[in-house]
Backbone as CSV, one residue per row, in Angstrom:
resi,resn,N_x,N_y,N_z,CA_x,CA_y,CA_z,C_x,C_y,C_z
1,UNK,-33.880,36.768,1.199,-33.427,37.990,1.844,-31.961,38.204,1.503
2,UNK,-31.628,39.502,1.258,-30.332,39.682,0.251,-29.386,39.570,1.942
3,UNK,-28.259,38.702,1.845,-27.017,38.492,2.642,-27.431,37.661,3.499
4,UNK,-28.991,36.710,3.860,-29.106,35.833,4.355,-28.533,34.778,4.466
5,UNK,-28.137,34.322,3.095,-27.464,32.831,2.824,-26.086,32.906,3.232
6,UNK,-25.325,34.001,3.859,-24.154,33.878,3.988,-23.950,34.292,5.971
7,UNK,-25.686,34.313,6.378,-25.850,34.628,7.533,-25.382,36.219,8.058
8,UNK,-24.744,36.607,7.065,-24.449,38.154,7.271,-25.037,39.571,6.995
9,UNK,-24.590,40.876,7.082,-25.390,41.496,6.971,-26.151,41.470,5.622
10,UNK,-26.509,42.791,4.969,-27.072,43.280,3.588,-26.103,43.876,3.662
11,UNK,-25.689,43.502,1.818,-24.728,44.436,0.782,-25.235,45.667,0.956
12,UNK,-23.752,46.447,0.640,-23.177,47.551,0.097,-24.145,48.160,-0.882
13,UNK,-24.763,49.559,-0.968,-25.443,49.810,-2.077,-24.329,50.822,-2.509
14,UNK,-23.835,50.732,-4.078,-23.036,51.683,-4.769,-23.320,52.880,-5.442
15,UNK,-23.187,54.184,-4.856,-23.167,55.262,-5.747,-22.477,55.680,-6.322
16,UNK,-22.638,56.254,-7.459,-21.537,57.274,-8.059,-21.778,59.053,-7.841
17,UNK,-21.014,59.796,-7.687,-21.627,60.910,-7.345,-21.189,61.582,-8.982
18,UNK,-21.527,62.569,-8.958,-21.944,63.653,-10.136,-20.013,63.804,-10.928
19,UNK,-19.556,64.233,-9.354,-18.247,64.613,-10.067,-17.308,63.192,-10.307
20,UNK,-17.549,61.698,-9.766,-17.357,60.633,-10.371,-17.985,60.397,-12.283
21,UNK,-19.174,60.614,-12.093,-19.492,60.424,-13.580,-19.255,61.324,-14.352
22,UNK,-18.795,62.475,-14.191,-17.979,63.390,-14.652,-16.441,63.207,-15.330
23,UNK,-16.044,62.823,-14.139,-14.689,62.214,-14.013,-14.623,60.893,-15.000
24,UNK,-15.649,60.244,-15.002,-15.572,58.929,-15.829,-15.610,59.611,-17.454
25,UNK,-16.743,60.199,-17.803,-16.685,60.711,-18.857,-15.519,61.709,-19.613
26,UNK,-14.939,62.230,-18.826,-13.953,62.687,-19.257,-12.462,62.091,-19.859
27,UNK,-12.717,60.606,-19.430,-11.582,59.947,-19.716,-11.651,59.498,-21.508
28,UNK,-12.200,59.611,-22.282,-12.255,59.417,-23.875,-12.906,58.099,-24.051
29,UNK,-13.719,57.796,-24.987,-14.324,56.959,-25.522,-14.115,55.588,-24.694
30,UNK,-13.120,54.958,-25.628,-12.529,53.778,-25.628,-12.066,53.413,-24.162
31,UNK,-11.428,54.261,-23.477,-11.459,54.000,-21.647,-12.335,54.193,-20.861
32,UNK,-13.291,54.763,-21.331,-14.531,55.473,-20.551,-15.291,53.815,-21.008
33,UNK,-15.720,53.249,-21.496,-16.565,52.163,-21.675,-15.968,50.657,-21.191
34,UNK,-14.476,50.656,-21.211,-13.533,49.536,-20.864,-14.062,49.583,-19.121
35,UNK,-13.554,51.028,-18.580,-13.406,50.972,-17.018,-14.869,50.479,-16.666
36,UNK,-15.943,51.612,-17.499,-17.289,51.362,-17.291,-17.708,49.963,-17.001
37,UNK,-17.679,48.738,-17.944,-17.541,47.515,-17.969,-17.008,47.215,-16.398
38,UNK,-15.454,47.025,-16.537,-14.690,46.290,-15.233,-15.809,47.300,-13.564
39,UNK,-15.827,48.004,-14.181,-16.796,48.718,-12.559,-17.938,48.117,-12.488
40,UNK,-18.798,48.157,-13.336,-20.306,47.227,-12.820,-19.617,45.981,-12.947
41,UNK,-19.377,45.109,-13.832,-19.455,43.476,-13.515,-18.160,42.822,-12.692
42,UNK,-17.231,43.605,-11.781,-16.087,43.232,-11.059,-16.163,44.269,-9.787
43,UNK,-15.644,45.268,-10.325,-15.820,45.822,-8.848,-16.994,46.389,-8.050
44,UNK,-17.698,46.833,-8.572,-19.170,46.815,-7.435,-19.475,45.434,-6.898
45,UNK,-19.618,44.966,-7.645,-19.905,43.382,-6.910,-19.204,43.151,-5.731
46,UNK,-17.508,43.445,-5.580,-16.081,43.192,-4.525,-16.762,44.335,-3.748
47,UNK,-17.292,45.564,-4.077,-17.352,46.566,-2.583,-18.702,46.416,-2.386
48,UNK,-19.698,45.999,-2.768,-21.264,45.536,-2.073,-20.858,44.652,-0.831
49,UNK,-19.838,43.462,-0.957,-19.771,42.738,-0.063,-18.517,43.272,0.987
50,UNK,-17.317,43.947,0.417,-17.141,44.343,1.598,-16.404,45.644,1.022
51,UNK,-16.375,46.886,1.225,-15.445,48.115,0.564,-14.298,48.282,1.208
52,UNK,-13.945,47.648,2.675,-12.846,48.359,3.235,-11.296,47.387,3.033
53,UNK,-11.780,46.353,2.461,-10.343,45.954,1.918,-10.388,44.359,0.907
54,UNK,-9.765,44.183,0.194,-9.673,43.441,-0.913,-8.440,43.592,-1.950
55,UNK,-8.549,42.742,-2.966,-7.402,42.634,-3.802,-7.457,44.723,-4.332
56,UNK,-6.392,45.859,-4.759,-6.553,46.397,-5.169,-7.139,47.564,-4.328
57,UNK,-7.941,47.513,-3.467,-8.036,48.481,-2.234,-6.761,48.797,-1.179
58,UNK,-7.451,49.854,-0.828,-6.161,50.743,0.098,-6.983,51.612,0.731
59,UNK,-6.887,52.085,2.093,-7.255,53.403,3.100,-6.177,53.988,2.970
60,UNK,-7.045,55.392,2.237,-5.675,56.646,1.959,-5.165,57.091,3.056
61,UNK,-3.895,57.008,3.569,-4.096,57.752,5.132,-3.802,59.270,5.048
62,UNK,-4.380,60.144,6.640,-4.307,60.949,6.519,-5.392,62.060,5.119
63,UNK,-6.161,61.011,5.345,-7.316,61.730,4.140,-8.752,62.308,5.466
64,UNK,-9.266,62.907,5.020,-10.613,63.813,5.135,-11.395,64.389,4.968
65,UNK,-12.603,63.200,4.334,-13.222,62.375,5.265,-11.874,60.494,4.966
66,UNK,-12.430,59.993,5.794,-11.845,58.685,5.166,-12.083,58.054,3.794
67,UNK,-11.319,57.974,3.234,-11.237,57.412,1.616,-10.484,56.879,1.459
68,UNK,-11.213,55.519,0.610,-10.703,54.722,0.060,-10.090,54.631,-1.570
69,UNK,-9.171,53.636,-2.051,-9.242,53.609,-3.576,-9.136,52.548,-3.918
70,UNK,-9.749,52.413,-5.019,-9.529,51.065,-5.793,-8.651,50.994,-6.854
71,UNK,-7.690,50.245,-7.400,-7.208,50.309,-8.687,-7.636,49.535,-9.594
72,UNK,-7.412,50.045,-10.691,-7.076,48.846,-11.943,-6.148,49.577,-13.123
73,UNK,-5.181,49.439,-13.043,-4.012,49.188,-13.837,-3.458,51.080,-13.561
74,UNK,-3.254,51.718,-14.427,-3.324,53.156,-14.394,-4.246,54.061,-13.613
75,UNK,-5.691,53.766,-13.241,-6.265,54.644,-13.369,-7.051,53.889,-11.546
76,UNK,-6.946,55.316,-11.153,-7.965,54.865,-9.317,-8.625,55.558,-9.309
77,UNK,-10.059,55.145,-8.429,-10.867,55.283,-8.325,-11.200,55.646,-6.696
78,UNK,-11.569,56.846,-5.745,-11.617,56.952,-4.857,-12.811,56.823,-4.551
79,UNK,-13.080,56.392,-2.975,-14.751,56.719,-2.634,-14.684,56.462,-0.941
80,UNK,-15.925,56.691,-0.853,-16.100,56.682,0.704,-17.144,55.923,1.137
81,UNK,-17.036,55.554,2.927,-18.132,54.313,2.944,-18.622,54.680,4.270
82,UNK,-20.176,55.014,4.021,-21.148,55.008,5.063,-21.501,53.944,5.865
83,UNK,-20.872,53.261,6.991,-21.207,52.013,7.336,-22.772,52.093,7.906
84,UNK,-22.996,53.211,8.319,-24.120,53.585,9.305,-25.847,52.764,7.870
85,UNK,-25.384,53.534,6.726,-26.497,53.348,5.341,-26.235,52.231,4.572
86,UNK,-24.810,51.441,4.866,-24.436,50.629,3.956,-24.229,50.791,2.619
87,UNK,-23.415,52.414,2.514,-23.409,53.083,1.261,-21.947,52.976,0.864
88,UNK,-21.458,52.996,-0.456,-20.504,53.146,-0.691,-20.500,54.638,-1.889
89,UNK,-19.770,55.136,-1.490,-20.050,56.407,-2.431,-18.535,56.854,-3.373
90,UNK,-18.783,56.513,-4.710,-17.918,56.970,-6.093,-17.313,58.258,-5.767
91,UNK,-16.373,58.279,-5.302,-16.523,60.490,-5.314,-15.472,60.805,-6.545
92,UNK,-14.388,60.172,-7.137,-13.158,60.794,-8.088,-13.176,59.555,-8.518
93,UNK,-12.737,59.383,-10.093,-11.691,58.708,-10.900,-11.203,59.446,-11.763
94,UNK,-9.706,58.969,-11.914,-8.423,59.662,-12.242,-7.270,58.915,-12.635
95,UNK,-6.288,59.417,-13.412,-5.344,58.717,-13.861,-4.309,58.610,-13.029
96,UNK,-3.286,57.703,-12.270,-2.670,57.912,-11.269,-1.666,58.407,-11.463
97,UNK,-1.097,59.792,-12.008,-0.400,60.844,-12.493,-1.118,61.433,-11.623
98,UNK,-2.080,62.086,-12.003,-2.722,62.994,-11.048,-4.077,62.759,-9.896
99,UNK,-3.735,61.517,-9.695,-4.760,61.383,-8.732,-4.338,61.582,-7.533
100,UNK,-3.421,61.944,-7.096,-2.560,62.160,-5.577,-2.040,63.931,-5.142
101,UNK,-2.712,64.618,-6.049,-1.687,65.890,-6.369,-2.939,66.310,-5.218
């Protein structure tokens, strides 16, 4: 049973929404497949088990709905978390130039 062995709940299921994979694709080849990579085998894994804080996470304040971001190096990644579904939901990635505007 998935989160048994740690006696805790069930993981995080990760979505990406439309204007996330949008957003991903738009970033050019060579970054679009790098981030792609570090997102499935590093960070989904870190927000299945917990999304609301870890190395690289932050609660944006003063955001609405509540959102979170993740970094890795230049470029964040925002999303939001259904505790009620155990959802974590992709909504923006962006270069952090303009991910705050």
């Amino acid at each position: 049973m998935p989160g048994s062995e740690k006696g805790g709940s069930p993981p995080y299921r990760v979505f990406e929404t439309r204007q996330f994979v949008y957003d991903l694709a738009r970033l050019g080849s060579a970054a679009q497949k790098r981030l792609e990579t570090k997102l499935r085998q590093h960070v989904y894994p870190i927000l299945s088990e917990n999304p609301h804080c870890g190395p690289n996470i932050k609660r944006l304040k003063n955001w609405e709905p509540p959102t979170w971001r993740y970094r890795i190096g230049d470029w964040r990644f925002f999303y939001e978390i259904d505790n009620g579904q155990r959802i974590v939901f992709m909504t923006v990635a962006d270069h952090r130039k303009a991910a705050y505007r």
